[in-house]
N, C-alpha and C positions, 0 to 999 in steps of 0.2 A: 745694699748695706752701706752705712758711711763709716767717712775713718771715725778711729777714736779720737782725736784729738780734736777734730774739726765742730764741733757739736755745741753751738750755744745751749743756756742752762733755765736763765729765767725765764717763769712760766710756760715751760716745757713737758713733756711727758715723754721719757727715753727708753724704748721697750730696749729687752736684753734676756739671752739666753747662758746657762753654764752649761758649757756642750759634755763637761767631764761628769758632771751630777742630774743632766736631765733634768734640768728647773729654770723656770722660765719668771722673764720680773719686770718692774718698770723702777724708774728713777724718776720721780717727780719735785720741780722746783717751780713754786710758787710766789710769785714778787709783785710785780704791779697788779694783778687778778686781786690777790688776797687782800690789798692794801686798799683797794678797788671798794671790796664786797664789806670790809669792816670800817672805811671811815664812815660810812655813810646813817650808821648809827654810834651812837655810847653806849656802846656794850662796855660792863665791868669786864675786868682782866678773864673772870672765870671763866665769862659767858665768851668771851672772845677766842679764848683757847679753843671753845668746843666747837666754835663754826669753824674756825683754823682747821682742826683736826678732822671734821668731816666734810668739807672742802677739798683739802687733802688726800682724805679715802676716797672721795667721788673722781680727783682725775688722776687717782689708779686704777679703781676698780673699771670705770666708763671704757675704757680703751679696750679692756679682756673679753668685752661683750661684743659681737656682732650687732652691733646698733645701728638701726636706719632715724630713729628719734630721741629720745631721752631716758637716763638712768636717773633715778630717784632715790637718795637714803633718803630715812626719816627715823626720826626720833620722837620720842613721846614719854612723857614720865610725869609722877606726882609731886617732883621737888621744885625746887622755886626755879631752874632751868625746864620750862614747861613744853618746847617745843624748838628741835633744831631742826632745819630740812638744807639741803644742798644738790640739786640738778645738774647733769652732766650732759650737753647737746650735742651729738653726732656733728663731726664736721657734712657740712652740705656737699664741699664736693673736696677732693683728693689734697689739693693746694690752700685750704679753708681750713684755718684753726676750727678746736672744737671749742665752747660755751660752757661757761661754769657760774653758778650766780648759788648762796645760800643766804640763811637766815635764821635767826632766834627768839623766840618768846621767852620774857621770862618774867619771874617778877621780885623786884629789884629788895624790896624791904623782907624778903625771905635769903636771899645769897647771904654766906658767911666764911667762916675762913677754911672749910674744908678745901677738896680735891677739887677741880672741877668736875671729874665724871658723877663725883656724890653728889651736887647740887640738881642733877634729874631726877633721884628716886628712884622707886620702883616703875617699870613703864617695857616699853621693846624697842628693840630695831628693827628698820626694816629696808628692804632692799625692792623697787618695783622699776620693772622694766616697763617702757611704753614706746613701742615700735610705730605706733602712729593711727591714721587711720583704718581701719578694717580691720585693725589686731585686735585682739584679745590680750589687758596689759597683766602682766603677772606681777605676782609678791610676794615674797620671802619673809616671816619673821621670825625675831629669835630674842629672848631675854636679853634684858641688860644686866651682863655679869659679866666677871673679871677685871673689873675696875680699869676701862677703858674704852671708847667706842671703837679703836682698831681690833682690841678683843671680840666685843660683839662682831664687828665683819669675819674676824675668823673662823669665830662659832657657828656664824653663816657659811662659809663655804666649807666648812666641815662637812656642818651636817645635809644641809641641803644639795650638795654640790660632788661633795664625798673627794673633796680635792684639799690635802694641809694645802694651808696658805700661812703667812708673815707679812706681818707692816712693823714697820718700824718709824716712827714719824717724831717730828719736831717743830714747834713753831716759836716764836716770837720777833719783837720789834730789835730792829735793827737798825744803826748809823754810821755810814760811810763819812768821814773827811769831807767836811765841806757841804752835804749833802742832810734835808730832813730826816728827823726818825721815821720809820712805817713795818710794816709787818711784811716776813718773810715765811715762806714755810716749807720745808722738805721733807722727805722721806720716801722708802725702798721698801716694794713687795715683792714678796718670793711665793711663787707655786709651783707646785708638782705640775708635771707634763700631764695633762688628762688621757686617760685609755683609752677612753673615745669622749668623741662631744658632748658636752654635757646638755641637758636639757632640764633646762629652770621648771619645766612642769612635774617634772619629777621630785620636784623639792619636797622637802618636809616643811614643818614651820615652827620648828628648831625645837620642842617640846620634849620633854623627856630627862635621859641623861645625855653628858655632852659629851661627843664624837674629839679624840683628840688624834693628832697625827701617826701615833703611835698604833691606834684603833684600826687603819685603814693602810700604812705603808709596814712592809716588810723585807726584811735579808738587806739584800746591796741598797734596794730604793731607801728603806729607814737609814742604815748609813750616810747616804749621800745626803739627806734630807736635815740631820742632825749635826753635820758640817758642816752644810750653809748656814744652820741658825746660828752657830757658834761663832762662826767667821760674822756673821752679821751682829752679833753680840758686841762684837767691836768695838762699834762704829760710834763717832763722838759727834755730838749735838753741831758745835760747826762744822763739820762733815759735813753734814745732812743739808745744814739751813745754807751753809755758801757765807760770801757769795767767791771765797777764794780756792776752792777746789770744788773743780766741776764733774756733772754726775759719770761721765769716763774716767777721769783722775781716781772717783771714790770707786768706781765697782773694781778697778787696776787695783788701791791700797787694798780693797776685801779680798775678792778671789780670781790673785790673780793667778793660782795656783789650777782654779775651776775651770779655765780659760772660756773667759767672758769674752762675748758675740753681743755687737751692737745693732741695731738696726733703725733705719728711717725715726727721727724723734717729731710727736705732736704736738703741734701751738693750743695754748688755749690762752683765751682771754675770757675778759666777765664780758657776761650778755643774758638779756632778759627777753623774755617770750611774751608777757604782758602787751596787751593791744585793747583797747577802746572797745574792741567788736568784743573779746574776748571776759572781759570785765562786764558789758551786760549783758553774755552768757552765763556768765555766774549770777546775777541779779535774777536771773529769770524764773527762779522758783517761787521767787515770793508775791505773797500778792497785791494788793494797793494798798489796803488797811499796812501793812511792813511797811511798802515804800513810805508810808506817809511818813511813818515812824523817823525814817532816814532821813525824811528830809529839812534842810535847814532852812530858818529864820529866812534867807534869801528865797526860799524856794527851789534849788537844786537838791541835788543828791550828789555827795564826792567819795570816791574810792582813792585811796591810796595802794602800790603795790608796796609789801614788807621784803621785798627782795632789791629793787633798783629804787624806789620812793618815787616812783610816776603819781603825777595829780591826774583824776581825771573828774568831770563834772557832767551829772547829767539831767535832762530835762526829767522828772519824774513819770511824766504820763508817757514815757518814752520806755517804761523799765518795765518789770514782772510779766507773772503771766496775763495778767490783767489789763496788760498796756494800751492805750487808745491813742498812739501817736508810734511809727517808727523810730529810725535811729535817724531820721534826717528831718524830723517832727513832720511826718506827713501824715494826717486823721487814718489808721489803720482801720481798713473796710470801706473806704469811700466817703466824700464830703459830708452824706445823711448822717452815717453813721459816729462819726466823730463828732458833728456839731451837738448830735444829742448828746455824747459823751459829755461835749463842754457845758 
């Protein structure tokens, strides 16, 4: 366990227990990552917000999982915010930050001055575990309601999970003295201790009516469970965002009545999984009559990635399933076979 006082903040993830309420949370502070993942597009303010915020949910939730490879929210809706997604990568080994990278679709001459959660529409959340090779990936979904996507994460692990949870989150840009604008982002979850392990196969997929905390905790545990939200009701926007009271300082000013337990905090930085190999993976369904399609005036085919903005370029007769040339353009099937190709 480290001390409290000792604990850098930026782009951090600080697990923490209330040993007097049996709840267990993280303290996530997001600085260079977030500033990382959204200069790299012009996103309008709205659209910014909502990668903010599900960035945010990804390196709380990413950490409460037994992860060997990556957490995945997604978003999906009918309003001019068409598609948010944010990935959360297991660190590789003990002293290795974890990996965070998200991203937005949307479409610009539909945004207006509503909320930003109302610019998605109607659509879901979802929540997909992918432990790697030889697993079987899971996934969670749940409506988009309650006018917020921390809400839908709740709705998720209500229903699915059968555990109340809390987020409380914050973002925007921020300017130090001396120093450029850029984006900042925090915020603090709170769950119930589980009875036993949960297991994501057992999910639902959020359909029905909706599981509230009240649904599922009783006697002392509701108690305890409705004085941390209260105490977390608090908590004010620079609290949250920093960068002058750090996530110890803040869980001390909430509960320090609860008597908050810190433990070991996680690095995460942006990182993309995007690879060359991986890219004409994806290409490989289509067939030559497509690639043709793709391909430009020069003769290549180029992929961009919407998460880190990697160029990649490639020989076409190198692509689909149709392809008559590997990835190192060598006549796939031997010289005959290629030359007829050609």
């Amino acid at each position: 366990m480290s001390m409290i006082n000792q604990i850098a903040w930026d782009d951090t993830v600080l697990p923490f227990q209330l040993d007097r309420s049996s709840i267990r949370g993280r303290v996530a502070r997001l600085d260079g990552v977030l500033d990382h993942i959204l200069s790299r597009h012009d996103y309008p303010p709205v659209v910014g917000a909502l990668v903010a915020e599900l960035a945010l949910l990804t390196a709380l939730i990413g950490p409460t999982v037994k992860l060997r490879w990556k957490l995945s929210l997604q978003v999906r809706g009918s309003g001019a915010a068409r598609t948010i997604a944010a990935d959360y990568y297991a660190p590789e080994a003990d002293d290795r930050p974890a990996r965070i990278r998200a991203w937005a679709s949307f479409d610009r001459e539909r945004l207006d001055d509503r909320p930003p959660f109302e610019q998605i529409g109607e659509g879901y959340f979802a929540i997909l575990i992918d432990q790697g090779p030889g697993s079987q990936p899971y996934q969670g979904i749940t409506p988009l309601a309650g006018g917020s996507l921390s809400s839908c994460a709740q709705t998720y692990f209500a229903q699915s999970e059968q555990l109340p949870t809390r987020f409380q989150l914050a973002s925007g840009r921020s300017q130090l003295s001396g120093q450029p604008e850029h984006w900042r982002a925090g915020g603090v979850m709170l769950q119930t201790l589980p009875a036993r392990p949960a297991d994501p196969a057992e999910g639902g997929s959020g359909e029905g009516g909706l599981i509230e905390a009240a649904d599922i905790l009783q006697g002392a545990e509701s108690e305890d469970w409705n004085r941390a939200n209260l105490l977390l009701d608090t908590v004010e926007t620079l609290e949250l965002i920093g960068p002058t009271v750090g996530p110890t300082d803040l869980l001390l000013r909430l509960f320090h009545e609860e008597t908050p337990r810190v433990f070991d905090a996680q690095r995460v930085e942006f990182g993309c999984s995007c690879t060359s190999d991986r890219v004409r993976d994806t290409l490989a369904i289509y067939s030559a009559k497509d690639i043709a399609h793709m391909t430009t005036d020069e003769g290549i085919v180029t992929a961009d990635c919407q998460f880190c903005g990697a160029h990649y370029e490639f020989d076409p007769q190198s692509l689909g399933f149709e392809a008559t040339r590997d990835a190192e353009g060598r006549p796939i099937g031997g010289e005959a076979s290629g030359r007829a190709a050609e």
